[in-house]
C-alpha positions in Angstrom: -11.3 40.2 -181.4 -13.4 42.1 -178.8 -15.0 45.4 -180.1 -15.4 48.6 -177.4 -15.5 52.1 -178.3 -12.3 54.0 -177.7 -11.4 54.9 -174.5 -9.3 57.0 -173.2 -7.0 58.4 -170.2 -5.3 61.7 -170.2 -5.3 61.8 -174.1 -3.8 58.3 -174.6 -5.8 55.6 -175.8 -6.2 52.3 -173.9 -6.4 48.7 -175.9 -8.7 46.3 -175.2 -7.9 42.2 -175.3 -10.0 39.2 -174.6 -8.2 37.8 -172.3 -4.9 38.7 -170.3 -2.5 36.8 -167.3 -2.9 38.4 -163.3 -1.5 37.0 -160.3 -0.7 33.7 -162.6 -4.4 33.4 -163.6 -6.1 33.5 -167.2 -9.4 36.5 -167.1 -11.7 36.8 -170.0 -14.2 39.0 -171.1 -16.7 36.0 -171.1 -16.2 35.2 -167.1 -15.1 31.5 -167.7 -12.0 30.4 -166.5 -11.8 26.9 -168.8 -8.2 28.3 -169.8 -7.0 28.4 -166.8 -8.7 25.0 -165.6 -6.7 23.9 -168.8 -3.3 25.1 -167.6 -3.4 24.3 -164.8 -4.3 20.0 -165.6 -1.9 20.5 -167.8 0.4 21.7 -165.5 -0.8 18.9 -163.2 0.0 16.4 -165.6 3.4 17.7 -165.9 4.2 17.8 -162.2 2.9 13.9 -161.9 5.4 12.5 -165.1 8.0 14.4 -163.2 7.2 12.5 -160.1 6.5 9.5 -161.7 10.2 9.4 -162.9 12.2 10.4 -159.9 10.3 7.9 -157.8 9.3 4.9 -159.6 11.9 2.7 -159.2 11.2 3.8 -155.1 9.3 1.2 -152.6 6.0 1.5 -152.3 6.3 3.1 -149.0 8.3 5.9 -150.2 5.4 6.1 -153.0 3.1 6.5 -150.6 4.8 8.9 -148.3 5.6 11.4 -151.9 1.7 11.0 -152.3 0.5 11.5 -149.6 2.8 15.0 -149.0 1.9 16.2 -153.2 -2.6 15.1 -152.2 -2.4 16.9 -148.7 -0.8 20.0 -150.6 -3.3 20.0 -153.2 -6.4 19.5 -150.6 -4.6 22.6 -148.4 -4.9 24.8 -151.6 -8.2 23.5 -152.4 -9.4 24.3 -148.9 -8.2 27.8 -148.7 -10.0 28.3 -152.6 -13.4 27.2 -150.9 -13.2 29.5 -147.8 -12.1 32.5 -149.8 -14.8 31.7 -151.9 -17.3 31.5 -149.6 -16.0 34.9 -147.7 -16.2 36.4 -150.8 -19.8 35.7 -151.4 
């Protein structure tokens, strides 16, 4: 449980918590985001059984095509994480 003094707006009193969901990502009060790493290769795993039982009865070049569509998406996302990182800093 975190511990703050009370604080408050216009006579109400807001409550503090460690941790809370924005935009679809974990925040803490300890600036790591190992929960949300978490989810997310959790998620990850989830996504890849799904795939793994819609196409693998498929030939290997539809295998290949599915992977190489779900790894180009993932690198696109990773991509646009690094330059928004680096404009950010």
């Amino acid at each position: 449980m975190c511990v703050f003094p009370k604080f408050s707006i216009n006579g109400m009193y807001l409550d503090y918590v460690c941790e809370f969901k924005y935009l679809g990502h974990v925040i803490n009060n300890k600036l790591l985001d190992d929960d949300d790493v978490k989810r997310e290769i959790r998620c990850l795993f989830v996504r890849t059984n799904i795939l793994l039982r819609r196409f693998g009865k498929c030939s290997v070049s539809v295998k290949l095509t599915v992977f190489t569509a779900c790894v180009s998406m993932i690198s696109v996302c990773g991509a646009n994480t690094r330059l928004l990182l680096s404009s950010v800093l």
